[in-house]
C-alpha positions in Angstrom: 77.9 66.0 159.1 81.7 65.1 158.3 80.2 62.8 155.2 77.6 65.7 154.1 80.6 68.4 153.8 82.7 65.5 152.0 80.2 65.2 149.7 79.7 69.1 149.0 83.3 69.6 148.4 83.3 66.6 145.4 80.2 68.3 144.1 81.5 71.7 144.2 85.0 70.1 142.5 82.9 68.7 139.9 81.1 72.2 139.5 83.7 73.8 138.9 85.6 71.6 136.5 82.8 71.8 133.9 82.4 76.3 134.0 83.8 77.8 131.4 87.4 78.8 131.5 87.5 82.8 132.2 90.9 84.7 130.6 92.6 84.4 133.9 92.2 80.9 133.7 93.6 80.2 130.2 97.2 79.5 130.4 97.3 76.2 129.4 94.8 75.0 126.9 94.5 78.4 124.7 97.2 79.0 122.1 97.6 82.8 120.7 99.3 82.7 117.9 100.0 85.6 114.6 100.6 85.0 110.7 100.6 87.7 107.7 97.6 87.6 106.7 99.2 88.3 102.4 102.5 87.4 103.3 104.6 89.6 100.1 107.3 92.6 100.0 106.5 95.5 102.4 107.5 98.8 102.2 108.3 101.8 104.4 105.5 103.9 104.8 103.2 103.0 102.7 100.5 99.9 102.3 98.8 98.4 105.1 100.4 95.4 106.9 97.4 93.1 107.7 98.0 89.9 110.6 95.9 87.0 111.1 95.3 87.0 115.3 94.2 83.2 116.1 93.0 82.0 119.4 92.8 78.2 119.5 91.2 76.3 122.4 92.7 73.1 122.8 91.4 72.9 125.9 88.7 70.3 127.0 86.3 73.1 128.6 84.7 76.5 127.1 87.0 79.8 126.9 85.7 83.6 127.0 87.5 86.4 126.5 86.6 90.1 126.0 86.8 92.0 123.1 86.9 95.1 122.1 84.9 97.1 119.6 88.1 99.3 119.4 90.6 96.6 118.9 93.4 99.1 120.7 92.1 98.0 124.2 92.2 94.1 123.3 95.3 94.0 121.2 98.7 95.3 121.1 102.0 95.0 118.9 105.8 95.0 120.0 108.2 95.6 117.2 111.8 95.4 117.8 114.8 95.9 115.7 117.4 93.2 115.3 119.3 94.8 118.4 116.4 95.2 120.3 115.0 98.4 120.0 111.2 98.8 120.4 109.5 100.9 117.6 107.3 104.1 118.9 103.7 103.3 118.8 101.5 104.9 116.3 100.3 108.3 117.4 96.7 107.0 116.5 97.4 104.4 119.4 98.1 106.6 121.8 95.5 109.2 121.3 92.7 106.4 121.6 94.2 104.7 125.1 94.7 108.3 126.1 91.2 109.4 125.9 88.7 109.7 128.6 86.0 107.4 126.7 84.1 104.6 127.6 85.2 100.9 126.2 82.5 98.6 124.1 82.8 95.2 123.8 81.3 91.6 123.3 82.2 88.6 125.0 83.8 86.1 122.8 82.6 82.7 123.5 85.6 79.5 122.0 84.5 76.0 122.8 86.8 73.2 122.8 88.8 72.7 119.9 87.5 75.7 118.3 89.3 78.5 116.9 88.7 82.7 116.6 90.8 84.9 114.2 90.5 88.2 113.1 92.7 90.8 110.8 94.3 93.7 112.1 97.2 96.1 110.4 100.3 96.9 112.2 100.1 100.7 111.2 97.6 101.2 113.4 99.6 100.0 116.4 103.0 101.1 115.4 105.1 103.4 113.2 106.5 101.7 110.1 108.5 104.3 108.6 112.0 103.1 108.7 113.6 100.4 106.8 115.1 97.3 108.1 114.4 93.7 109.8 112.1 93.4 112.5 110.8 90.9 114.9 106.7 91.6 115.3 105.0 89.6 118.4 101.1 90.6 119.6 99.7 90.9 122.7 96.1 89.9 123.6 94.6 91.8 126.5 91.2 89.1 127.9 89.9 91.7 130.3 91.0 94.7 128.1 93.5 96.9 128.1 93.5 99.2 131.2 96.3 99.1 133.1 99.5 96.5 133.6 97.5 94.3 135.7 95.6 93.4 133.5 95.9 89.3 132.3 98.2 89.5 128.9 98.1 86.3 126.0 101.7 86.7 124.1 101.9 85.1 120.8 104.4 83.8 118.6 107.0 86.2 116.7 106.8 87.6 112.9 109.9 88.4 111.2 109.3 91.4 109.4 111.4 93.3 106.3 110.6 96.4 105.4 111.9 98.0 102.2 112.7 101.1 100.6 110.3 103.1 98.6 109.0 100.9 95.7 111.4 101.9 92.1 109.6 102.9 89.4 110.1 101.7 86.2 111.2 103.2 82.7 107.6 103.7 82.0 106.8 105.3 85.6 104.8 101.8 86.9 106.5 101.2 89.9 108.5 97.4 89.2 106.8 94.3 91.0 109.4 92.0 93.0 108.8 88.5 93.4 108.3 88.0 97.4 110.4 84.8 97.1 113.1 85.8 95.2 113.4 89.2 95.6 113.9 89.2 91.4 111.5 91.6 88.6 108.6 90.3 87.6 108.4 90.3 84.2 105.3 89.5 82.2 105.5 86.4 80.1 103.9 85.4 76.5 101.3 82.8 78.0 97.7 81.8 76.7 94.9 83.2 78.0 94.2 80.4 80.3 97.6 80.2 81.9 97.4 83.5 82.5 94.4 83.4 84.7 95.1 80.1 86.4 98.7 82.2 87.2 96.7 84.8 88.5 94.5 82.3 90.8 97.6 80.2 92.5 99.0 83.3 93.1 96.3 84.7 95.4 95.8 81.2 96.5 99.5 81.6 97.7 99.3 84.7 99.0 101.3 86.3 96.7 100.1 89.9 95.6 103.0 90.9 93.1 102.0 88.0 91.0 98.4 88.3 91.3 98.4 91.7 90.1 101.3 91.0 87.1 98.5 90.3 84.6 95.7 92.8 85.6 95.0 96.3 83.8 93.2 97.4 87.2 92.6 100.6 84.7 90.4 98.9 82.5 89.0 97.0 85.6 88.3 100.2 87.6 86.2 101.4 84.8 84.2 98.7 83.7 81.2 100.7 86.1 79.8 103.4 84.4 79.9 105.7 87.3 83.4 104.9 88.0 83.9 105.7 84.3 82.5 108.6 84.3 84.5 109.7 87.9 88.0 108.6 86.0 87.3 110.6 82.8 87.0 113.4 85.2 89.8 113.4 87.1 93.4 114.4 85.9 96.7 112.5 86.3 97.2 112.8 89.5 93.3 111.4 90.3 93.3 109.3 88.1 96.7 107.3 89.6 95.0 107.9 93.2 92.0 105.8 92.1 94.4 103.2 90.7 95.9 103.0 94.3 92.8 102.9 95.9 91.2 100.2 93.8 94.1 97.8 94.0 94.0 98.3 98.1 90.0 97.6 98.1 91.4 94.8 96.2 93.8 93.4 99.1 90.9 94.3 101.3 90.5 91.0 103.5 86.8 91.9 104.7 85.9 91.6 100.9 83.7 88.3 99.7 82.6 88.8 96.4 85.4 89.8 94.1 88.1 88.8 92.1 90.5 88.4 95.3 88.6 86.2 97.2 90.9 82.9 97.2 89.1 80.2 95.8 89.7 76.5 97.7 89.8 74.6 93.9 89.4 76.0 90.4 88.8 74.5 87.0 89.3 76.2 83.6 86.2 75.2 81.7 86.4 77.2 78.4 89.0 79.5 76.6 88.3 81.3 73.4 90.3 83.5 71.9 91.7 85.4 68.8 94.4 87.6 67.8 93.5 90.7 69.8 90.8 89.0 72.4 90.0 86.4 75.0 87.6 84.8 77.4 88.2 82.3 79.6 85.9 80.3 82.0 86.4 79.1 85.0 84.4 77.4 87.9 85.4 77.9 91.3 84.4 76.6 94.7 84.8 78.3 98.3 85.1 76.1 101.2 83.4 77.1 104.0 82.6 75.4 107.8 79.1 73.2 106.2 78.6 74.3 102.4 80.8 75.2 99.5 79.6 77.8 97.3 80.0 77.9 93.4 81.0 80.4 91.2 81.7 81.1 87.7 84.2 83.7 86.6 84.4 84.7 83.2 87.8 86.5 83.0 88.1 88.5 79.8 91.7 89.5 78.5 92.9 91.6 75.7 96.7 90.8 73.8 98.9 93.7 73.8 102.9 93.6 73.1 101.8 89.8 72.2 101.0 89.7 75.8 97.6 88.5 77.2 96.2 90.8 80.4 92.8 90.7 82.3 90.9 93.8 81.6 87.8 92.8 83.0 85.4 89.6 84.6 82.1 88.9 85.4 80.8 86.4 88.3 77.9 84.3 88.4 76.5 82.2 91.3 75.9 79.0 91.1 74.5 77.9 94.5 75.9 75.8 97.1 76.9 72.0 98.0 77.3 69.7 101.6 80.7 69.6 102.4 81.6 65.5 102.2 
């Protein structure tokens, strides 16, 4: 009998060290850990602040977690000045968790030495409206966010600046600043080539002030014809609010199929140009987890003040290929 409950136990041990690892469970193994998703100059008040949220198990057995459709009752930001004081959370925020509502979600299944990430702004979670330097860390709730005993995942922390209301310029375009730097942008006299593979390391870097140096997201925004036709419509005022619109579709993260998605290599393939206009080829891949698709961009570009900017593109697909 004594042998027969020995044996039981070492089963039951060896049971239980090949289940999945529940939230509770996770301590060691799963990292949580935050990034800016297009790290560049922020401002007070006004675009969105998007963060990469990563959960990485590096532990040898399966992790689940639970997750919110409502991402307020599976994450949560703390954002402190420099002398500790927590920002208010965004009234959004608190109307949601205050509601008498019931909470969706779908269990998120990591195996071992897997990873999950998703995008979330900190506007949602917290009021930006003040200048200043900040210190940004997340919170992942496992089991959802109900009540302080709950299981809590704390990540790593941001620094985060937050600048006064963008300048405008002479010409009343408000002035880009290099994210690096902190120094003007100023548009250069470079071929038509250089200027789009400018344009393509900068997104592939993040960096949004440069990717958007050489672009007359005008011309771009009405290269539809019903767009066109909504632009000639409008009056200043629209017409500036469609301009702001269009660039933040552009820095939209959940888009896959235009001119901001970041290529993983590029090659210029053809440039032709004369004194007034230009097109220039170029073949790009996108890595992804088995294939790599191919596009072609054709990026066509107009010279004004003896400078070259893109006014429009086209894309064509070219299929995929096995990852080596």
């Amino acid at each position: 009998m004594r042998k027969i409950c020995l044996l039981t136990a070492v089963l039951l041990l060896f049971f239980f060290s090949l289940s999945p690892l529940n939230a509770a469970e996770a301590a060691e193994g799963v990292e949580f850990s935050i990034r800016f998703y297009d790290r560049r100059i922020y401002y007070a008040d006004t675009d969105p602040i998007y963060v990469q949220i990563t959960i990485n198990n590096k532990s040898p057995q399966t992790y689940r977690f639970k997750l919110a459709d409502e991402r307020a009752f599976s994450i949560d930001f703390d954002i402190r000045t420099m002398t500790n004081r927590q920002l208010a959370k965004a009234d959004s925020l608190v109307r949601k968790r205050t509601q008498n509502q019931q909470i969706y979600f779908r269990e998120v299944i990591i195996e071992s030495g897997e990873s999950f990430s998703f995008v979330e702004d900190l506007r949602d979670y917290v009021n930006l409206r003040q200048t200043g330097s900040f210190r940004v860390k997340a919170f992942v709730y496992p089991e959802l966010y109900r009540s302080a005993a709950y299981s809590v995942i704390e990540s790593n922390y941001l620094s985060l600046n937050l600048r006064p209301a963008i300048i405008p310029g002479p010409d009343g375009i408000p002035l880009e600043m290099d994210t690096a730097t902190g120094a003007v942008l100023v548009r250069q006299n470079l071929p038509p080539d250089e200027v789009v593979s400018y344009m393509i390391k900068a997104r592939q870097e993040s960096q949004w002030e440069k990717f958007f140096l050489y672009l007359d997201l005008e011309a771009m925004l009405s290269r539809n014809p019903v767009e066109r036709r909504k632009w000639l419509a409008e009056n200043e005022d629209g017409r500036q609010r469609m301009v702001t619109e269009y660039r933040k579709s552009l820095q939209n993260p959940f888009i896959d199929n235009d001119i901001s998605v970041i290529p993983t290599r590029f090659e210029i393939q053809r440039t032709v140009y004369n004194n007034n206009e230009g097109t220039v080829t170029v073949l790009t891949r996108f890595r992804g987890n088995e294939f790599t698709e191919i596009r072609r961009y054709t990026y066509f570009l107009e010279r004004r003040d003896n400078i070259w900017i893109i006014v429009n593109y086209s894309v064509d697909g070219l299929g995929t290929e096995a990852n080596d």
